[in-house]
C-alpha positions in Angstrom: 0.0 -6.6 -43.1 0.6 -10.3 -44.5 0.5 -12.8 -42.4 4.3 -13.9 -43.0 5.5 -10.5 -42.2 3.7 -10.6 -39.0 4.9 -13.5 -38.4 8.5 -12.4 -38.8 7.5 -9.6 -36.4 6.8 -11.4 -34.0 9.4 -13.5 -34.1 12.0 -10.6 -34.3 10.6 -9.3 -30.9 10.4 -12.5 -28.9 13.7 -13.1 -30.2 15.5 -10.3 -29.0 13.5 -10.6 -25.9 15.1 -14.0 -24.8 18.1 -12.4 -24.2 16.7 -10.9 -21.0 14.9 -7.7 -20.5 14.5 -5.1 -22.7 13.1 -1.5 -22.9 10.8 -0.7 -25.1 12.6 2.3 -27.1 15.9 -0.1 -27.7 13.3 -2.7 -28.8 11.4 -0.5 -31.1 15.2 0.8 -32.7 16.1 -3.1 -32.8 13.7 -4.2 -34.2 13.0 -1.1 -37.1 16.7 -1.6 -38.0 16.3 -5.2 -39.0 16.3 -3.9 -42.7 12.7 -5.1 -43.1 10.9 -2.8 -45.0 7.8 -3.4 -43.2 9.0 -2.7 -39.9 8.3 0.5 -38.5 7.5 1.9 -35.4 3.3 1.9 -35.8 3.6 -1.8 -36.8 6.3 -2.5 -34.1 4.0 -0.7 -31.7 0.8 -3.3 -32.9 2.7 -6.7 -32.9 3.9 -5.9 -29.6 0.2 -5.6 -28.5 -0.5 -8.2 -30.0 1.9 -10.4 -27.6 1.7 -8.5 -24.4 -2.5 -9.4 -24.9 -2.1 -12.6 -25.5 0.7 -13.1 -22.6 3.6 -13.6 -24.7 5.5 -11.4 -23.2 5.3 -9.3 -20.0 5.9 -5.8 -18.7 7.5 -5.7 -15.8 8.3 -2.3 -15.2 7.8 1.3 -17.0 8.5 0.3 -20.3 10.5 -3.1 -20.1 9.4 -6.2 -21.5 10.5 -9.8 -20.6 9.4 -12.9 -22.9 7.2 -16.1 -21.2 7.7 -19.3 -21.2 4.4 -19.3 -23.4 6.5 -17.2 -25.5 9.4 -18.9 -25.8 6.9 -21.8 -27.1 5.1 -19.1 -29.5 8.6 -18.4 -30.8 9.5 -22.5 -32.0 5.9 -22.3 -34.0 7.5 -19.2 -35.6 10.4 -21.3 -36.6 13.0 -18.8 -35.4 
């Protein structure tokens, strides 16, 4: 995966995540319906690693995720 399209990723998640909590199969159908055609649910599913790891975002229950105030910072590098 290039970087940029990682990047745009990313973004997309955090994104939809700062307007409040979200579960992770609406995310996943967000997300994969952004016309992208590199977003699918396998690389969905490994970006969204990527920033629960590196505390990005959080999960606060079964399956929902909330974004961080380190991710809301993550998010204005991404330029979104």
């Amino acid at each position: 995966m290039k970087d940029r399209e990682r990047d745009i990723l990313r973004g997309t998640i955090l994104e939809l995540l700062t307007k409040g909590c979200i579960h992770y199969t609406s995310l996943d159908k967000k997300v994969c319906a952004t016309c992208h055609p590199f977003a699918t649910t396998n690389t969905f599913k490994s970006q969204l690693h990527y920033l629960l790891i590196n505390g990005f975002i959080i999960r606060l229950a079964r399956g929902i995720y909330q974004i961080t105030p380190k991710g809301k910072k993550y998010l204005d590098i991404l330029e979104f």
